[in-house]
N, C-alpha and C positions, 0 to 999 in steps of 0.2 A: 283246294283239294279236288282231283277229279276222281272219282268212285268209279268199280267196278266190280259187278255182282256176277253170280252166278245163281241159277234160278232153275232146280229139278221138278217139273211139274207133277201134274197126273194124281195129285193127294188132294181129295175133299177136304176143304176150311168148314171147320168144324168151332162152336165157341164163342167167348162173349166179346163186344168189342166195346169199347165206349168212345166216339167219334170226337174230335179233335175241334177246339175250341172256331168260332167261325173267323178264319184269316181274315178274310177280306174285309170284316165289320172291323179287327182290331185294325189294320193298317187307315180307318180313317177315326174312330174312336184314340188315339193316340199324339196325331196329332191336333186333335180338338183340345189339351190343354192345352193349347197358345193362349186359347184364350181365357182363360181363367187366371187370378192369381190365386186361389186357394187350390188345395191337393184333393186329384183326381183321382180315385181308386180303381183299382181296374184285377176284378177277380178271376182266376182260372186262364193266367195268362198263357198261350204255346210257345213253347221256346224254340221259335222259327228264326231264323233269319235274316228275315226281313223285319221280323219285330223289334229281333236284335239291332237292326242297322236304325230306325226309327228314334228309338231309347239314344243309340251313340251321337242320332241328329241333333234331337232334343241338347241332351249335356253340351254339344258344342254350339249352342244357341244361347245358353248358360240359365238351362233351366235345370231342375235337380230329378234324380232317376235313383227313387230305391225298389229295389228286387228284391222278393223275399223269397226262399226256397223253396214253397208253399207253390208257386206260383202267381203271388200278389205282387201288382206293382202299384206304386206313389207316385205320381207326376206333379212335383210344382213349378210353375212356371214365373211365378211372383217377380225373379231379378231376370228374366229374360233381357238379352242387351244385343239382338243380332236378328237380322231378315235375311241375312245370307246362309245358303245351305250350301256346306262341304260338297265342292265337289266331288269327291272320290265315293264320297256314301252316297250321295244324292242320282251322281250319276250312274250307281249301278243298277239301281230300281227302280222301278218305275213310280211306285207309291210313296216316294218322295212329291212327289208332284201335290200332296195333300196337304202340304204346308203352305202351299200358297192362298188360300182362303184367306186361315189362321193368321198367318204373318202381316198378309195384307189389310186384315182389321186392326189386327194393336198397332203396328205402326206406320200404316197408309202406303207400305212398298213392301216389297218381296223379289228376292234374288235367289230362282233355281236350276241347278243346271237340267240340260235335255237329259230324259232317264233313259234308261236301261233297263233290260229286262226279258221274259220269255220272246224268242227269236220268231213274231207271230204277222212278219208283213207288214205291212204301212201303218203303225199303231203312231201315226201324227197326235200334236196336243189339242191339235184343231177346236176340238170339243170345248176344252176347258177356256182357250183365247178367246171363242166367239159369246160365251155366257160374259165373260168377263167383259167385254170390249162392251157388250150391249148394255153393261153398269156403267159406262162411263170411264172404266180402268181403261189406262194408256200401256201399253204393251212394247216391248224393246229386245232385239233380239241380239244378243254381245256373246256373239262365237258359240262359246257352249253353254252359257248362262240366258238366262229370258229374265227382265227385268219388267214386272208387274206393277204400276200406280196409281191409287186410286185419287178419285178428285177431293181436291180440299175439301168444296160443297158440292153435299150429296142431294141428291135427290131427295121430296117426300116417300115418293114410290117410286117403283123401276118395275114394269111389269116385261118380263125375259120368256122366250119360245126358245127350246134349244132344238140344235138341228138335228140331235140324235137323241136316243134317251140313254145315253152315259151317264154310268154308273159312278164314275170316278170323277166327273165335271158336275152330277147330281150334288155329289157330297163337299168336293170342295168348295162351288160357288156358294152353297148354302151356310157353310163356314163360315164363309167372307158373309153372308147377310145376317149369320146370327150374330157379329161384334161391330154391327153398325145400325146406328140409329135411324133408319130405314125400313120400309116396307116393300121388301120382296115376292113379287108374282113368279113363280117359275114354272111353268106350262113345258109338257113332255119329261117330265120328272120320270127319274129312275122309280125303280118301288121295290129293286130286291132287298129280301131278309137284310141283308148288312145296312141297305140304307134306311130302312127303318129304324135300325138298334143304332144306329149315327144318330137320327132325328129325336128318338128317346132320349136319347144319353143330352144332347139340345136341352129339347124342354125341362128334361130335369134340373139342368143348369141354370133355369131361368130363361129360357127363351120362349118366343109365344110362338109354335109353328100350326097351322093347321093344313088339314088335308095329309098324314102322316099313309102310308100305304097306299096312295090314290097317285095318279101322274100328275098332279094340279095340286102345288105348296103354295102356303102364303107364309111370309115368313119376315114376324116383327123382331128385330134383334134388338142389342142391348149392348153398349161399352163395352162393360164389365162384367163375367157370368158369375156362375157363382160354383160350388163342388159339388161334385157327383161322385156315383158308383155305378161302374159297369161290371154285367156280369154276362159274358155272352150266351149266346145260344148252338148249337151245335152245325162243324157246316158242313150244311146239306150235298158239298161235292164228295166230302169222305164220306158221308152216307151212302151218295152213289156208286162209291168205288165199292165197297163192300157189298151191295148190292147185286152191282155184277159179280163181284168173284165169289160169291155164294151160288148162281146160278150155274157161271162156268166153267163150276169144280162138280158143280152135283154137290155142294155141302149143303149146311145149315148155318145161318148166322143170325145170332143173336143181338141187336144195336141197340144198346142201352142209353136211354134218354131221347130217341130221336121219332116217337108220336108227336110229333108236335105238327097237326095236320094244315098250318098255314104255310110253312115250308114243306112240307113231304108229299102231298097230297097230289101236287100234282103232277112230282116225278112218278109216284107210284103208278098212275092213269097210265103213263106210257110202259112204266116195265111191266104190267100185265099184258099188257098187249104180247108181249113175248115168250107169255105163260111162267111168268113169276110170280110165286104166290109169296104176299107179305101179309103178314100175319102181325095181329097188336096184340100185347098183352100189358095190360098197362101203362108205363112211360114207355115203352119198348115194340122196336118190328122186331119178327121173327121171319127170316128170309129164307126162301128153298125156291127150288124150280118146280115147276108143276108135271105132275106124274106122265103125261106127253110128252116132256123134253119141252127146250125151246124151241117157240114154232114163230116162221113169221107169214103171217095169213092176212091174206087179201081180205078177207070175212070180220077179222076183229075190232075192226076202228080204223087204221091206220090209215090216213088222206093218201092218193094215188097221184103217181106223177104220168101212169101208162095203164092199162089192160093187167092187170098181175103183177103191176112193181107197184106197192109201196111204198113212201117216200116218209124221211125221216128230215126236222127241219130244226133247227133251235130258234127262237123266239124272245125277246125282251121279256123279265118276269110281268106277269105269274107263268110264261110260257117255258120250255124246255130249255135250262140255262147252257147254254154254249160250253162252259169248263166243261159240261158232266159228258159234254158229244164224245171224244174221243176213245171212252169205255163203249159207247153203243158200239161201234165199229167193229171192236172184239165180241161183242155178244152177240150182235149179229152174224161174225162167224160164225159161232158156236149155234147158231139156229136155222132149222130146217125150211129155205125159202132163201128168198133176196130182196134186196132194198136199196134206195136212193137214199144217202146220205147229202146234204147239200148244209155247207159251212159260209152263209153268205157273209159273214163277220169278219174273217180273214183270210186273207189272199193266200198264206201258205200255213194255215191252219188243220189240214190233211195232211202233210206232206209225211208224218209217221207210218202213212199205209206203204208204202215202200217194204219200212221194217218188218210189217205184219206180213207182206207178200211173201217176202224172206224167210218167215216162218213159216210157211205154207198157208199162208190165207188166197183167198181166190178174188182180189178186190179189183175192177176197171177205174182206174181215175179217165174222169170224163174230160177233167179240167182241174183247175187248183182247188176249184172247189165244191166240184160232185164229183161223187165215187160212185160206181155199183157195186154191192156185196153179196156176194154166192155165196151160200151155206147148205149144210154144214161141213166144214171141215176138220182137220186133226193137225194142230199145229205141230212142227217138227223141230223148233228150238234153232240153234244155233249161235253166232255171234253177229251181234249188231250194235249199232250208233243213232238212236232214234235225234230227234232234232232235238234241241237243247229248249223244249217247253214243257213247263213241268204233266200237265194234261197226258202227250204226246208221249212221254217216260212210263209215266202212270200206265198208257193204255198198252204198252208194249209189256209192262212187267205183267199187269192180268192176262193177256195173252199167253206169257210163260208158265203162269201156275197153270194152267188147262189142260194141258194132255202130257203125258208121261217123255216127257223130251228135255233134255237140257240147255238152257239158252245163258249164253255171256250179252248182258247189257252194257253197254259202257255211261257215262254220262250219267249217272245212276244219281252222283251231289245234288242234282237240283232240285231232286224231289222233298231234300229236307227244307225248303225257302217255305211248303205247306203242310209236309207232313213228317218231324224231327225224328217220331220214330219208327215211321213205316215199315221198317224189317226186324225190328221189335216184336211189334204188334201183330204184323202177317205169320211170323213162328207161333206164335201164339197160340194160332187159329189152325198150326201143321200144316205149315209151308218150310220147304227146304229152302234154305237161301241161305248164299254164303257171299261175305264182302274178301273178293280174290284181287282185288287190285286199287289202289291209295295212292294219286301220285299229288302231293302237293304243290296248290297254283289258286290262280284266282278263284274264288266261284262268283258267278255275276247273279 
C-alpha cells in the first residue's frame, strides 16, 4: 500500500498520549528466542510491521508464534529446524539482520539475505561482518544471501573492539555470544535504551552479561537459555515527536509513562535549549513551549560552529540519538535564530529538507550533510514526496500540523513500520488529517 494524507495545520495538539512500545528493543528482543527452547513472553507488543514480518520469520524457521489481542506474544522456538531466512521478508528490512547472532549459536551457520529498509545512504553490514569475523566466523557472500559459520572450536575468550558503536551489530554479536560457551570482551559497545532491554531480557534468560549500560560487556554465554518476560519501555523517538509538535503547535501535551529519566533526560537538556518547558508530574512530561516562543540563542548552551551559529550534532547514546534529528529541523524552523544541523551518520539522511523548503522553510544544505536553518518561519503546506525514511515522513508531517496550511504527503505507509497508529493518535490530540489516497503495492 502506498498512503496518502492530507494534513490542515495551524490547531494546537492538545491531550494525553501514551508513547508507543520501544521498536527498536523489540526488533532485537524477538529474535532472541532462537535461542531458547522454552516460551518467551513479550508484553505490550506494537503492531508494527516490522514486528509483524519478524513473527512471519520466526514460523518459517519453524518455531511457534501466538498473538494475543491483548498485545501479548509466546515465542517458542523448541522444534526450530532452519538457519535460512526468507528471502522476501528478510530482504525487505533490515532487522532481519538480527537473526544472525541467534541462528548462528543453535546451529553454528546462518543464512541472511542483504536487507532492506529506510532509503538512508551506504547503510553497509560492515559493522556486523567485522565483530563477527574478529570471533572466528567465516563469512560468505552468495548474491543476495550472506552465509555466516562459526568455528567448530571456539575459543576460551575472544576479546572484540568494534569499529563503530553499532547499535544493531551491539546486539546481534552479543547474541551469538550469549548461545556459546565462551567468554566475550566487547569494547565500543552500543549502550542505547533498546540495548540494554536486549541485555536484560539476556541475563534474565541465564546469561552472565556484565557492564550492562557502559560501552565495555563481558559476556559468559550458555547453550541453552532458559524463559523470559519482556516488558518494554517506552520509545523515546515517539517521545521526541510529541515533543516537538507540542512546541510547534503552541499546544500542551501530556506523555504518559515517559519520566523515566535515563532515557529522557538527556533529550530534554537539548529541547530546553529551545525554550521547551517539560514539565513532570509523576510517571508523566507535561510539554508546552516557553512563554518567549522558540528561541535559538547563542547564550543558552548550544556548542557553536561560528560567531552566532549554533550547531546541532547527534551523538552515539547517551548523546542526541540521530532518529530524533530530523524533528529538530522543523523546530528549528519554527524558532527565532538559526542553526547548523550536521547528520554525520548518513550520507542522504537530510535529504527531506528539500520537502520542508517546499513548504516555506528557509533551510541552506551545505552539503548532504550540513544544513543551515533560518528561523522563524510560517510554513505554507502544499504537495510533497518526502524520501522514503520513516524519520524524514515524521519530520515533514510535524512541519504540516504548524501553521494554518494544507499539505498532501505522499508516502505517508512507512510511518506505520514505527508508529501503527500515528493518525489515530495525532486526532486525538486535534490534528486534522485525512487519508485521501490508498494505492496498493509493496511497502518495504
Amino acid at each position: 500500500m502506498v498512503e496518502t494524507i492530507k494534513v490542515t495545520g495551524g490547531r494546537r495538539l492538545r491531550g494525553e498520549v501514551t508513547p508507543i512500545a520501544n521498536k527498536n528493543a523489540m526488533l532485537a528482543v524477538i529474535p532472541a528466542a532462537v535461542l531458547s527452547n522454552k516460551t518467551i513472553v513479550y508484553k505490550d507488543v506494537p503492531k508494527t510491521s516490522d514486528i509483524q514480518k519478524l513473527c512471519s520469520i520466526i514460523r518459517k524457521l519453524g518455531g511457534e508464534v501466538t498473538d494475543s489481542v491483548a498485545g501479548e506474544l509466546k515465542i517458542n522456538c523448541k522444534n526450530l529446524d532452519s538457519y535460512h531466512v526468507d528471502e522476501e521478508l528478510g530482504g525487505s528490512f533490515r532487522a532481519s539482520l538480527n537473526f544472525v547472532g541467534p541462528l548462528l549459536a543453535r546451529f553454528g551457520i546462518a543464512e541472511v539475505p542483504l536487507p532492506g529498509g529506510c532509503d538512508l545512504g551506504m547503510r553497509s553490514i560492515e559493522a556486523h561482518t567485522n565483530v563477527f569475523e574478529k570471533a572466528g566466523v567465516e563469512i560468505e557472500r552468495m548474491g543476495k544471501y550472506v552465509r555466516f559459520r562459526a568455528p567448530r572450536v571456539k575459543a576460551k575468550k575472544y576479546t572484540v573492539w568494534q569499529i563503530e558503536a553499532s547499535v544493531t551489530a551491539t546486539e546481534n554479536f552479543v547474541m551469538y555470544a550469549a548461545g556459546i560457551k565462551s567468554e566475550v570482551e566487547l569494547f565500543d559497545a552500543a549502550s542505547e535504551p533498546h540495548v540494554t532491554d536486549l541485555l536484560n531480557l539476556l541475563s534474565e534468560m541465564g546469561v552472565s552479561i556484565s557492564g550492562i549500560g557502559s560501552n565495555r560487556l563481558v559476556v559468559k554465554g550458555k547453550k541453552t537459555l532458559g524463559k523470559g518476560v519482556f516488558v518494554p519501555r517506552p520509545d523515546v523517538i515517539d517521545i521526541a515527536g510529541y515533543i516537538v509538535a507540542a512546541a510547534v503547535t503552541n499546544g500542551e501535551i501530556r506523555i504518559k509513562g515517559a519520566n523515566i529519566p535515563d532515557i529522557v533526560d538527556g533529550m530534554i537538556n537539548w529541547y530546553s535549549m529551545f525554550n521547551i518547558v517539560v514539565g513532570r508530574k509523576g510517571k508523566d512530561l507535561i510539554v508546552k513551549r516557553g512563554k518567549k516562543g522558540l528561541i535559538i540563542d547563542v547564550k543558552s548552551g548550544f556548542p557553536l560552529a561560528a560567531p552566532n551559529l549554533p550547531k546541532f550534532t547527534p551523538r552515539p547514546w547517551p548523546g542526541f540519538p540521530v532518529d530524533a534529528l530530523p524533528p529538530i529541523a522543523v523546530l528549528a524552523s519554527k524558532s527565532t535564530g538559526r542553526l547548523l544541523i550536521q547528520n554525520w551518520m548518513y550520507e542522504s539522511g537530510l535529504d527531506f529538507v528539500r520537502e520542508l523548503n517546499a513548504m516555506g522553510a528557509d533551510i541552506f544544505m551545505i552539503d548532504t550533510q550540513r544544513i543551515i536553518i533560518n528561523g522563524p518561519v510560517r510554513f505554507r503546506g502544499g504537495e510533497v514526496t518526502p524520501p522514503s525514511v520513516i524519520q524524514s515522513v515524521k519530520a515533514v508531517f510535524l512541519a504540516a500540523l504548524a501553521d494554518p496550511a494544507v499539505t498532501i504527503i505522499h508516502g505517508t505507509e512507512i510511518l506505520k513500520r514505527r508508529y501503527p497508529n500515528i493518525i489515530e493518535v495525532y486526532k486525538k490530540l486535534g490534528a486534522k488529517i485525512e487519508v485521501v489516497g490508498e494505492v496498493v503495492g509493496r511497502v518495504k
